[in-house]
NUDREN-849006 format. One record per atom (N, C-alpha, C): residue number from 1; residue in three letters; atom name; x, y, z. Coordinates in steps of 0.001 Angstrom, whole numbers, plus 500000, padded with zeros to 6 digits. Layout:
<nodes>
+-----+-----+------+--------+--------+--------+
|   n | res | atom |   east |  north |     up |
+-----+-----+------+--------+--------+--------+
| NUM | Ala |   CA |      X |      Y |      Z |
...
+-----+-----+------+--------+--------+--------+
</nodes>
This chain:
<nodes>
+-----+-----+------+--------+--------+--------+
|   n | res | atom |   east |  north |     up |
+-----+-----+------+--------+--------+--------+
|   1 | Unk |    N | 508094 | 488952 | 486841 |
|   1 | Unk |   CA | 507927 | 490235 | 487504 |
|   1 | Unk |    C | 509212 | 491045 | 487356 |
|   2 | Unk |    N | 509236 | 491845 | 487022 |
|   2 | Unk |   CA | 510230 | 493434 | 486850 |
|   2 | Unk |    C | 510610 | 493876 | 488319 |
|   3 | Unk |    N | 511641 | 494459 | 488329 |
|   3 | Unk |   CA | 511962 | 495082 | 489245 |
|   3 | Unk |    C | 512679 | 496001 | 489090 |
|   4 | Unk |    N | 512163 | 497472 | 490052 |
|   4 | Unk |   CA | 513001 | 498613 | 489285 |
|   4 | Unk |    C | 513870 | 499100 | 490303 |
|   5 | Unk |    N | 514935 | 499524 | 490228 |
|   5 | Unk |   CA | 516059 | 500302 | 491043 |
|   5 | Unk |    C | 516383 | 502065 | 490450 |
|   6 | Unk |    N | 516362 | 502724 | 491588 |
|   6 | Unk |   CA | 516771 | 503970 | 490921 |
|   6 | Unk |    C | 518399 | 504195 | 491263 |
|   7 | Unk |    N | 519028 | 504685 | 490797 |
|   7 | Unk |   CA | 520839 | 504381 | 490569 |
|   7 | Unk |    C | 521256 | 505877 | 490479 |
|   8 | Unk |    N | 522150 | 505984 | 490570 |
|   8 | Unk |   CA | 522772 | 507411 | 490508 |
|   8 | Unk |    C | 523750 | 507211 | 489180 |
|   9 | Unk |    N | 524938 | 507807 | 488900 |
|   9 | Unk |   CA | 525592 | 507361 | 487710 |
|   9 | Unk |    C | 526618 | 506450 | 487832 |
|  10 | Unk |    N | 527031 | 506617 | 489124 |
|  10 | Unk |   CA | 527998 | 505498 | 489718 |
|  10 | Unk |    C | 527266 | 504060 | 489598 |
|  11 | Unk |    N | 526169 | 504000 | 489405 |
|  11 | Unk |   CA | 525399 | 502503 | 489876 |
|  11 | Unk |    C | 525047 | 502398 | 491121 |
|  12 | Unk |    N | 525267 | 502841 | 491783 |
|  12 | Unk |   CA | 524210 | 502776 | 493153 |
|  12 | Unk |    C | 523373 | 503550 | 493486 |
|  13 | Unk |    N | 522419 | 502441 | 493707 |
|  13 | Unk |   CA | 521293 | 502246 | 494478 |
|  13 | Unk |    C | 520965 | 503646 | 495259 |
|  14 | Unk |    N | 519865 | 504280 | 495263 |
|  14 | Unk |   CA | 519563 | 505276 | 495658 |
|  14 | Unk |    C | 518376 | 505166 | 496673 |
|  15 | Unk |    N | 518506 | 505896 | 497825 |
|  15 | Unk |   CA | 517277 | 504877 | 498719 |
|  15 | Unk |    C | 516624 | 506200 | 499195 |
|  16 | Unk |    N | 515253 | 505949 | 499249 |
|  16 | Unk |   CA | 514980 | 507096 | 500056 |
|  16 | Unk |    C | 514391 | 507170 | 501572 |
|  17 | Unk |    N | 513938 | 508257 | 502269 |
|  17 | Unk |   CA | 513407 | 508108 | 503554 |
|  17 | Unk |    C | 511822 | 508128 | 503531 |
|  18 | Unk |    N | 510815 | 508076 | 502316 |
|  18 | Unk |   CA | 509712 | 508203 | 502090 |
|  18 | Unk |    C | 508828 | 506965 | 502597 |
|  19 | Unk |    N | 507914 | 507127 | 503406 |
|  19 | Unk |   CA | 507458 | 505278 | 503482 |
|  19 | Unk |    C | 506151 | 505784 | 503058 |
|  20 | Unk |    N | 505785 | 504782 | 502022 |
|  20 | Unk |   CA | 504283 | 504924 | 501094 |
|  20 | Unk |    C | 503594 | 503818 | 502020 |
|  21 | Unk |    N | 502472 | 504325 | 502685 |
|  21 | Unk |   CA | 501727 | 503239 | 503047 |
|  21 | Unk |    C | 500577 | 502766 | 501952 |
|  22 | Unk |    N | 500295 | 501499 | 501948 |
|  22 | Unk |   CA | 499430 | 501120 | 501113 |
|  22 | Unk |    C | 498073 | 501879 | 500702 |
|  23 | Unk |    N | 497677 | 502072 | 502663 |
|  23 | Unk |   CA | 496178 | 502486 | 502967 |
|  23 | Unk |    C | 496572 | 504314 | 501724 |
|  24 | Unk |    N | 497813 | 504816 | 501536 |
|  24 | Unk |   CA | 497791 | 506245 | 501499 |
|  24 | Unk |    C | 497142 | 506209 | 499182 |
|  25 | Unk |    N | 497913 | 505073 | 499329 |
|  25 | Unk |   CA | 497844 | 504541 | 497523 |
|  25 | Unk |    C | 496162 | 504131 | 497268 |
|  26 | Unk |    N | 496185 | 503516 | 498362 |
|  26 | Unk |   CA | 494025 | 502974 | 498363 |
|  26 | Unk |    C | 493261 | 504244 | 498211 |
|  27 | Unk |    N | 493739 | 505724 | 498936 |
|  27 | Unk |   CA | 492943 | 506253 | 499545 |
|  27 | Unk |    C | 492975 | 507193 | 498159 |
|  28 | Unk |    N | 494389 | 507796 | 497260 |
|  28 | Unk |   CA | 493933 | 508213 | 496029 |
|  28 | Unk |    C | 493467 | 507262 | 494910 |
|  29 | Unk |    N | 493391 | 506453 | 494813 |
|  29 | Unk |   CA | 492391 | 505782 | 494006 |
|  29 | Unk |    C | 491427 | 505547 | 494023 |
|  30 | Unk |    N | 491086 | 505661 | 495253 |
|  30 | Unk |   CA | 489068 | 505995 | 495477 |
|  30 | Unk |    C | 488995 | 507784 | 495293 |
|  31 | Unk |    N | 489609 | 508599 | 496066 |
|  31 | Unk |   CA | 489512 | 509888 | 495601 |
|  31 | Unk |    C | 489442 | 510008 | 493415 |
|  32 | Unk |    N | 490311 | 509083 | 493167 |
|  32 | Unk |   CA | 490756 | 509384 | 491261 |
|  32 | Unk |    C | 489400 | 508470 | 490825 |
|  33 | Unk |    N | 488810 | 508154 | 491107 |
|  33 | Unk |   CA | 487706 | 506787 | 491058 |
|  33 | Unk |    C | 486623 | 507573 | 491519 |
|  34 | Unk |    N | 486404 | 508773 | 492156 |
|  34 | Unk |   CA | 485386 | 509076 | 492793 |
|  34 | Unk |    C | 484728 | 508407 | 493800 |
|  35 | Unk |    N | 484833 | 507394 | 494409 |
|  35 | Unk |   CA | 484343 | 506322 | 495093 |
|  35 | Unk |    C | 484351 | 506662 | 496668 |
|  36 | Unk |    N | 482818 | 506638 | 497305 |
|  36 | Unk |   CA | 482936 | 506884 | 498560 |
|  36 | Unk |    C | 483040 | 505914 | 499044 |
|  37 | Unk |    N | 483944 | 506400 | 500713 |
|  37 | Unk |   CA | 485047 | 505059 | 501221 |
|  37 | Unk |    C | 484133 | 504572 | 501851 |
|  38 | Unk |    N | 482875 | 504508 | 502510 |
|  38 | Unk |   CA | 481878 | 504472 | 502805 |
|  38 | Unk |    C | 480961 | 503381 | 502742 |
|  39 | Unk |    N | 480560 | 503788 | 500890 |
|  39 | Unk |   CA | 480046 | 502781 | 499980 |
|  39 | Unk |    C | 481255 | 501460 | 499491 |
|  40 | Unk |    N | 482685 | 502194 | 499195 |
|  40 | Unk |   CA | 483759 | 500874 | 498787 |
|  40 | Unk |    C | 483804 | 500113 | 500539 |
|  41 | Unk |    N | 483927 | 500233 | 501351 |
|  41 | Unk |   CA | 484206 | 499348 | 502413 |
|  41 | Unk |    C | 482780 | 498487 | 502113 |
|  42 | Unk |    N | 481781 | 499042 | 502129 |
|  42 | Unk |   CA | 480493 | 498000 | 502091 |
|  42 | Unk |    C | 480771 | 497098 | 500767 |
|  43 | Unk |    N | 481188 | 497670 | 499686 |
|  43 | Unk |   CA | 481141 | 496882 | 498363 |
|  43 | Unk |    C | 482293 | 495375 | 498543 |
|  44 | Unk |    N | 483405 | 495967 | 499578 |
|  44 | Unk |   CA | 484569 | 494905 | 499739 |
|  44 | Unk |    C | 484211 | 494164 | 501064 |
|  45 | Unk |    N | 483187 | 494060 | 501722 |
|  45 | Unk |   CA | 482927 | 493342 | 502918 |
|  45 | Unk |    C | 483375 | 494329 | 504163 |
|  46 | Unk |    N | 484011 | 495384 | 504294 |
|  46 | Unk |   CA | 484938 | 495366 | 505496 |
|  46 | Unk |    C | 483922 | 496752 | 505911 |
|  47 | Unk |    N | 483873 | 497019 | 507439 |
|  47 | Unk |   CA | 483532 | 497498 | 508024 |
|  47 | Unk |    C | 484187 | 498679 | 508130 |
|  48 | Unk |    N | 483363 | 500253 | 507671 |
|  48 | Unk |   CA | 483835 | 501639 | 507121 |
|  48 | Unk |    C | 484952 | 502315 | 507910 |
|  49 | Unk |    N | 484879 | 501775 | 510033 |
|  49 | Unk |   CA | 486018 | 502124 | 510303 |
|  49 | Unk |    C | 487481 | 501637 | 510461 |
|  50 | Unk |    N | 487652 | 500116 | 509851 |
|  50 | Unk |   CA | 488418 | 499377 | 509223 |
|  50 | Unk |    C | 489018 | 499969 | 508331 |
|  51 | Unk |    N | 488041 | 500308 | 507195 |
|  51 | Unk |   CA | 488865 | 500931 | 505878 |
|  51 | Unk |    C | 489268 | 502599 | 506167 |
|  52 | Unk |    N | 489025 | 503371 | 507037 |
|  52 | Unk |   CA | 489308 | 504162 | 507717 |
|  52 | Unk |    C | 490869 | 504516 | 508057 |
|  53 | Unk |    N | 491127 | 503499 | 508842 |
|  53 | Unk |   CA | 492293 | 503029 | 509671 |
|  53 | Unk |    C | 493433 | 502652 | 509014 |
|  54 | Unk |    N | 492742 | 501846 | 507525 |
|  54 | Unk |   CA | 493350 | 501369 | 506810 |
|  54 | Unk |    C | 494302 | 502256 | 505725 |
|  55 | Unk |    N | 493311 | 502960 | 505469 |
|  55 | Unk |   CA | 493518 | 504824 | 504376 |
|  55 | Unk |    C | 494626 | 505856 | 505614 |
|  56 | Unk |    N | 494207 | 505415 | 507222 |
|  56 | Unk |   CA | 495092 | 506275 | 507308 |
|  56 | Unk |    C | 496566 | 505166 | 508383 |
|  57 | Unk |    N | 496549 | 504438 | 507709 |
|  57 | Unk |   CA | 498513 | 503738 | 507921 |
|  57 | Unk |    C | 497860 | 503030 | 509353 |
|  58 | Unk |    N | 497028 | 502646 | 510196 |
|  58 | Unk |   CA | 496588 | 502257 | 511599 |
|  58 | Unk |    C | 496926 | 500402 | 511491 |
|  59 | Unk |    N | 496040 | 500299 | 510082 |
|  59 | Unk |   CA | 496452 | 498847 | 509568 |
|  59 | Unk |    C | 496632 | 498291 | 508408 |
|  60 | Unk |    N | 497103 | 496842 | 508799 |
|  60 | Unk |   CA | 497977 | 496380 | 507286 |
|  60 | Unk |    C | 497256 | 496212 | 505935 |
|  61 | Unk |    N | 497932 | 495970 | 505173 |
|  61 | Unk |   CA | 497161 | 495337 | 503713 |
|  61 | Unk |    C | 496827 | 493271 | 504304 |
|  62 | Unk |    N | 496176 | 492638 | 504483 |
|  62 | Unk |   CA | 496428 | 490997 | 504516 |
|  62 | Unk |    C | 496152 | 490732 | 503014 |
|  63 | Unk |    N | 496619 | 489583 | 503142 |
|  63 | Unk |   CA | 496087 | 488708 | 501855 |
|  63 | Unk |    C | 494505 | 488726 | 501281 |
|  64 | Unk |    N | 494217 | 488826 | 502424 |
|  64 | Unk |   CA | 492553 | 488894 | 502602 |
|  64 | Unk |    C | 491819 | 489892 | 501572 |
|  65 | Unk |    N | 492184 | 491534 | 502547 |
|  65 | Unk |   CA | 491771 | 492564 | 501646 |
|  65 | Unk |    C | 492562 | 492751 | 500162 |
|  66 | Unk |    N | 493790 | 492654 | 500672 |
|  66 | Unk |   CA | 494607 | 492390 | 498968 |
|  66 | Unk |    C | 493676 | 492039 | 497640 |
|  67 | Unk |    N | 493293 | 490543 | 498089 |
|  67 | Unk |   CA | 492655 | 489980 | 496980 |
|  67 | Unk |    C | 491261 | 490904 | 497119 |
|  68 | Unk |    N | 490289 | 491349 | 497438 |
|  68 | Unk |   CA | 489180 | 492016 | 498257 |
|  68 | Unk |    C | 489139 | 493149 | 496999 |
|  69 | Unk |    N | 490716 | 493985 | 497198 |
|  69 | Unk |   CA | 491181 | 494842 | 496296 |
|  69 | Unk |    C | 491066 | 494421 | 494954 |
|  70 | Unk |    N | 491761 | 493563 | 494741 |
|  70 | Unk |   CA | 491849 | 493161 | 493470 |
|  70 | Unk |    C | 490510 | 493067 | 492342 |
|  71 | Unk |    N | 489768 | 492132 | 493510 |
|  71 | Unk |   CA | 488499 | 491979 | 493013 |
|  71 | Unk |    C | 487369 | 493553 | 492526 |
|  72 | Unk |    N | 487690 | 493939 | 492912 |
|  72 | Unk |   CA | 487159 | 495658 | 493290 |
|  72 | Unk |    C | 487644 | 496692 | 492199 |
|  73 | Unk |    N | 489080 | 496507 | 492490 |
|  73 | Unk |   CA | 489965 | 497712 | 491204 |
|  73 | Unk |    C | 490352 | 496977 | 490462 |
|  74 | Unk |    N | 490859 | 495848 | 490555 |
|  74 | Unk |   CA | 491114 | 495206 | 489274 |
|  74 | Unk |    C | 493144 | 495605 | 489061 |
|  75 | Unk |    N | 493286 | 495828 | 490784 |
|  75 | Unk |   CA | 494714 | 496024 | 490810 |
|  75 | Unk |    C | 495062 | 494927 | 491585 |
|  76 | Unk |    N | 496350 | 494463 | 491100 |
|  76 | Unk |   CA | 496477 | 492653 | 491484 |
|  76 | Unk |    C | 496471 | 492813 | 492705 |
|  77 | Unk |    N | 496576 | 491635 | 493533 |
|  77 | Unk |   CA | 496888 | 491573 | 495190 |
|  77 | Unk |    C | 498156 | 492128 | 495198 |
|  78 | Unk |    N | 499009 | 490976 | 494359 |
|  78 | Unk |   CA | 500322 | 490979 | 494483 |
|  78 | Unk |    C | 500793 | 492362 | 495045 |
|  79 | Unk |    N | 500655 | 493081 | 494203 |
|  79 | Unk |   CA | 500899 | 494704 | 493922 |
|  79 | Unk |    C | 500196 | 495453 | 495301 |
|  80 | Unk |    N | 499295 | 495209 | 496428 |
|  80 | Unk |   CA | 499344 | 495610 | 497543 |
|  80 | Unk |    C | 499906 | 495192 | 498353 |
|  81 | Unk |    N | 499899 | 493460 | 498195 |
|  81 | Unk |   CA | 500905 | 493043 | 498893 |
|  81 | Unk |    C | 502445 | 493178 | 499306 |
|  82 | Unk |    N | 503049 | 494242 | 498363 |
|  82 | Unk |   CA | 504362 | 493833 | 497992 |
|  82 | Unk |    C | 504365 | 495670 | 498496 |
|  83 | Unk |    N | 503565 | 496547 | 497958 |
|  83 | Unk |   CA | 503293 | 497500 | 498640 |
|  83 | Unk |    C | 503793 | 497526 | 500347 |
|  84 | Unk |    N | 502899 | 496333 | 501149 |
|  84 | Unk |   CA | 502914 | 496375 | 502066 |
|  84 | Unk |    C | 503834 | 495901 | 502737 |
|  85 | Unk |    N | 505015 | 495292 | 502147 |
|  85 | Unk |   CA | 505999 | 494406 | 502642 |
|  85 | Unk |    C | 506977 | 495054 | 502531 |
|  86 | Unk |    N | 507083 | 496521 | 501244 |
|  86 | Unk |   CA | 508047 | 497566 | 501341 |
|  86 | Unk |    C | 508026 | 498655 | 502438 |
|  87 | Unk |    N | 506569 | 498888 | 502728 |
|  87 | Unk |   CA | 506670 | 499911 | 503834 |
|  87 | Unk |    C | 507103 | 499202 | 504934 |
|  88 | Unk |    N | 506476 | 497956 | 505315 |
|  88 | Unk |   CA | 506845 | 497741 | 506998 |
|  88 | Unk |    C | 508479 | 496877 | 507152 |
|  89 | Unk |    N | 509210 | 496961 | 505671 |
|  89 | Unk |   CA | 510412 | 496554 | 505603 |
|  89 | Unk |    C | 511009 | 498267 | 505885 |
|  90 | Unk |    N | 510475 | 499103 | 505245 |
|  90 | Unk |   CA | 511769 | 500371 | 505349 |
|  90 | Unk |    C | 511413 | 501061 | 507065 |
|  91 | Unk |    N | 509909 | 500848 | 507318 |
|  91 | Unk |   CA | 509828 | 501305 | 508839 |
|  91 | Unk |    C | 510300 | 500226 | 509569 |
|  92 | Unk |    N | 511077 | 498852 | 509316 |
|  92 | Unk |   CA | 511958 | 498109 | 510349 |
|  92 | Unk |    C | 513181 | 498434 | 510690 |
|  93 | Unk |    N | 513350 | 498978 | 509344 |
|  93 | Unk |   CA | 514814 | 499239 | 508762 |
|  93 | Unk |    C | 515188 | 500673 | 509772 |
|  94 | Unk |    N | 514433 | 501294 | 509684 |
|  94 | Unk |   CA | 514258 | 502717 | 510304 |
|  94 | Unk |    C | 514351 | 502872 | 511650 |
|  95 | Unk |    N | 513434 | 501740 | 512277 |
|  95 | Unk |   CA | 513822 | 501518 | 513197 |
|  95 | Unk |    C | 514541 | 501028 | 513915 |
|  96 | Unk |    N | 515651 | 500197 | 513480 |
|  96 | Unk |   CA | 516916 | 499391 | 513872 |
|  96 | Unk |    C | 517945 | 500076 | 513224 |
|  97 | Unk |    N | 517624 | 501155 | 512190 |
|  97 | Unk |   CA | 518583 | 501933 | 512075 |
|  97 | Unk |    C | 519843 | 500958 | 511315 |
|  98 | Unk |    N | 519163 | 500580 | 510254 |
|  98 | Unk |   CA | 519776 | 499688 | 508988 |
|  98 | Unk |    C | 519576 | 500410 | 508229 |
|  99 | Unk |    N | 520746 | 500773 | 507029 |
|  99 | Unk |   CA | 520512 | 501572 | 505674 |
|  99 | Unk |    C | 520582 | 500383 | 505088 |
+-----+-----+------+--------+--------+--------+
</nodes>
């Protein structure tokens, strides 16, 4: 697995204040997919105001739907998972007021 850093010219690390929630990345790829959230919650098992909640930041990515995802878009778990472990790492961070 790759890992990318954005750097300034000095070499450091450039961070930003943006937090991408997973549900916000799910929610244009059914919009770019055409896919009603509706019909995809029924197609992935989960109940429409679940995936709802989910599209709007209320709740997490699990392992569960991850793979759910995967199976569906054909976008790895990993890759929501890791999604999801960056946002609720920079909103910890944010909140304890750690750069």
């Amino acid at each position: 697995m790759q890992t990318f850093k954005i750097v300034d010219k000095n070499l450091k690390e450039l961070k930003t204040d943006i937090f991408l929630h997973p549900g916000e990345v799910l929610e244009e790829e059914l919009e770019a997919r055409e896919l009603r959230k509706k019909d995809f919650a029924s197609r992935i098992g989960i109940q429409a105001p679940h995936l709802s909640d989910l599209l709007k930041g209320k709740r997490h990515v699990s392992a569960r739907i991850a793979l759910k995802l995967e199976k569906e878009l054909g976008i790895e778990a990993d890759f929501w998972l890791r999604l999801q472990v960056a946002y609720d790492l920079a909103v910890a961070r944010k909140e304890l007021e750690i750069s």
